[in-house]
C-alpha positions as CSV (number, residue, x, y, z in Angstrom):
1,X,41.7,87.4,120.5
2,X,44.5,90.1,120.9
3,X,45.4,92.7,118.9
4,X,47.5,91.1,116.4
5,X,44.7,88.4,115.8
6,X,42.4,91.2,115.1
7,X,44.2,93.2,112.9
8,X,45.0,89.5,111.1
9,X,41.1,89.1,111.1
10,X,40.7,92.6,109.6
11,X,43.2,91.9,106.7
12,X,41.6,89.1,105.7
13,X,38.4,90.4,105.8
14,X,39.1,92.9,102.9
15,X,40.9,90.4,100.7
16,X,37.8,88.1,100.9
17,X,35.8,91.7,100.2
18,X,38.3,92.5,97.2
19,X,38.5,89.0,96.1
20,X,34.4,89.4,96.0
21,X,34.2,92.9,94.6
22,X,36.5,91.9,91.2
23,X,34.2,89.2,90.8
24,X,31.2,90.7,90.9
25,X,32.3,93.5,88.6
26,X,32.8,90.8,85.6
27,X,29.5,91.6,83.9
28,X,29.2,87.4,83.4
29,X,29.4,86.6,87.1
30,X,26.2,87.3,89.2
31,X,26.7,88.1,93.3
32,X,25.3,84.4,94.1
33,X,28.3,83.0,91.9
34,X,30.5,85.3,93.2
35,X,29.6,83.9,96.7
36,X,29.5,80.9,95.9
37,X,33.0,80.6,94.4
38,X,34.4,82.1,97.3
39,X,32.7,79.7,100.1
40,X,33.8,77.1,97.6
41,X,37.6,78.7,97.8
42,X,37.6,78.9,101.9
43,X,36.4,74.9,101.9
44,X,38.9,73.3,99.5
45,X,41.4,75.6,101.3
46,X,42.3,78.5,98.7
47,X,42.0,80.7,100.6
48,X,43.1,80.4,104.4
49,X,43.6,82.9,106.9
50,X,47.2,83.2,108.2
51,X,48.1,81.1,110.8
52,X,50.1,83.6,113.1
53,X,50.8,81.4,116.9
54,X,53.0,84.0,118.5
55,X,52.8,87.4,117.5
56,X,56.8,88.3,117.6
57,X,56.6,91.7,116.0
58,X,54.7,92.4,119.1
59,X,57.2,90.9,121.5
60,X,60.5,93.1,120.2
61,X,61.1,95.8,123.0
62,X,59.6,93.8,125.7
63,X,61.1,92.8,128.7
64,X,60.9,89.0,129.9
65,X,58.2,90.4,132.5
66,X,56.0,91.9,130.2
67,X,56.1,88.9,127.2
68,X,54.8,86.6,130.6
69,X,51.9,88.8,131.1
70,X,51.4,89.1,127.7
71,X,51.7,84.8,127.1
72,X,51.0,83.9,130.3
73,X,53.4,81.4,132.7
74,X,55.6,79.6,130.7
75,X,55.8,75.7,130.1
76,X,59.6,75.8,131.4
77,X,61.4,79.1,132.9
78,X,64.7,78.1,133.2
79,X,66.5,80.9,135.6
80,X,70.2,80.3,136.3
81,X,70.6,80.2,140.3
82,X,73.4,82.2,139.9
83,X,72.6,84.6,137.2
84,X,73.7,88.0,140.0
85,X,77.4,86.6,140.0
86,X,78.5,84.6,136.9
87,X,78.1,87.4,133.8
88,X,76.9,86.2,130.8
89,X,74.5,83.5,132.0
90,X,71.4,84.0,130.3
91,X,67.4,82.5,131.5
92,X,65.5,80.9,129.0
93,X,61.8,81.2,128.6
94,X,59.3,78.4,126.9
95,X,56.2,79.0,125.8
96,X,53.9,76.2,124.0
97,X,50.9,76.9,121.8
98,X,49.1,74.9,118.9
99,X,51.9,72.3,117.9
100,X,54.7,75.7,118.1
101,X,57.2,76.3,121.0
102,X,58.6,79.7,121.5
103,X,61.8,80.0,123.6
104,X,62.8,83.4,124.5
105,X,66.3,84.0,125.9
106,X,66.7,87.0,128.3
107,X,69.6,88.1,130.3
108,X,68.0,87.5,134.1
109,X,69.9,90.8,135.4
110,X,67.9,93.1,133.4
111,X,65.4,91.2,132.2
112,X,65.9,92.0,128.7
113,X,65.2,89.6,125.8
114,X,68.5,88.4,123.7
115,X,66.7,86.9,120.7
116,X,63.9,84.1,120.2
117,X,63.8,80.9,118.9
118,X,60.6,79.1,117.2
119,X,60.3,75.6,116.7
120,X,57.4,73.0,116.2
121,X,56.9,69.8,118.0
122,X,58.1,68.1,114.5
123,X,60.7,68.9,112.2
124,X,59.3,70.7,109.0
125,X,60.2,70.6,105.3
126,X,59.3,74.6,104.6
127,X,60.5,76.9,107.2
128,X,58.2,79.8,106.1
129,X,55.6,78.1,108.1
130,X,57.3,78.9,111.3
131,X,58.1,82.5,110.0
132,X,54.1,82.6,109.3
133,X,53.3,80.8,113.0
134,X,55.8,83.8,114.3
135,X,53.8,86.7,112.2
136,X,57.4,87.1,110.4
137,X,56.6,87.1,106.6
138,X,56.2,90.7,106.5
139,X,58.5,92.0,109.3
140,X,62.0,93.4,108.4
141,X,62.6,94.2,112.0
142,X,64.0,90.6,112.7
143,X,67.6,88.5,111.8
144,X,65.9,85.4,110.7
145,X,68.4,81.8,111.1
146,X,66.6,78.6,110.1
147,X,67.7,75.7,111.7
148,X,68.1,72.8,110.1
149,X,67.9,69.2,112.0
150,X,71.0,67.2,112.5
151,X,68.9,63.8,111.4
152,X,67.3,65.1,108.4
153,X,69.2,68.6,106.7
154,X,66.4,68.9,104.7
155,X,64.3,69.3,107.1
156,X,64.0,72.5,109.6
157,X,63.8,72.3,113.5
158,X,62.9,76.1,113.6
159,X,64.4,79.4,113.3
160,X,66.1,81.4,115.5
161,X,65.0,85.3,115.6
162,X,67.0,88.1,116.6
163,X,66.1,91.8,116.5
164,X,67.7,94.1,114.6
């Protein structure tokens, strides 16, 4: 579990602990009921811990070199064989996890990351679950560009993410 994960865990950890608290101060709901409506809420799915794939917010800054050690070797690295003498040619990083593919787009010179893009191995109806796979409901840090599929325009291939 890495940081992000944890802090995630910790959040929602205290809304279970508020969610328990207000119900046990009704004077008509005894801790037992207040425990068991919330087991109850977590099994029928109520209540779900986010769903956070790749923590972006902790990716802007980073170079190419530290998101690998940070993910780990990517599925694809696609590095241009002549990224020291054409300008402008930029590598491409892929990293899969859960059903979620995160390209990253660096310039090879530098190393420095351009923007991301998150998609999931099927096109989806609501793109806020990608911006919730990315940890992106919350973050203002980020230019945020769904992409919608060419087959289906109701339907959302991913999002593209650049930093402010």
């Amino acid at each position: 579990m890495n940081g992000g994960q944890r802090l995630q865990a910790a959040e929602f950890k205290i809304e279970l602990l508020i969610l328990y608290k207000c119900l046990i101060d009704k004077p008509y709901i005894s801790k037992m009921k207040a425990i068991f409506v919330l087991t109850s809420f977590l099994l029928i799915g109520l209540i779900q811990p986010s769903k956070v794939v790749f923590d972006i917010p902790l990716l802007k800054g980073k170079s190419i070199v530290e998101i690998r050690k940070l993910l780990g070797k990517p599925t694809i690295d696609d590095v241009p064989l002549n990224y020291k003498t054409e300008s402008g040619v930029n590598g491409d990083a892929y990293f899969s996890k859960d059903g979620f593919v995160l390209e990253v787009t660096y310039n090879p010179v530098n190393n420095k990351v351009n923007d991301f893009f998150l998609g999931k191995e099927k096109s989806v109806t609501d793109y806020k679950i990608l911006e919730e796979a990315g940890n992106l409901l919350k973050s203002n840090d980020f230019i945020l560009s769904p992409v919608k599929s060419t087959k289906n325009p109701q339907m959302f291939t991913g999002v593209t993410i650049t930093p402010k």
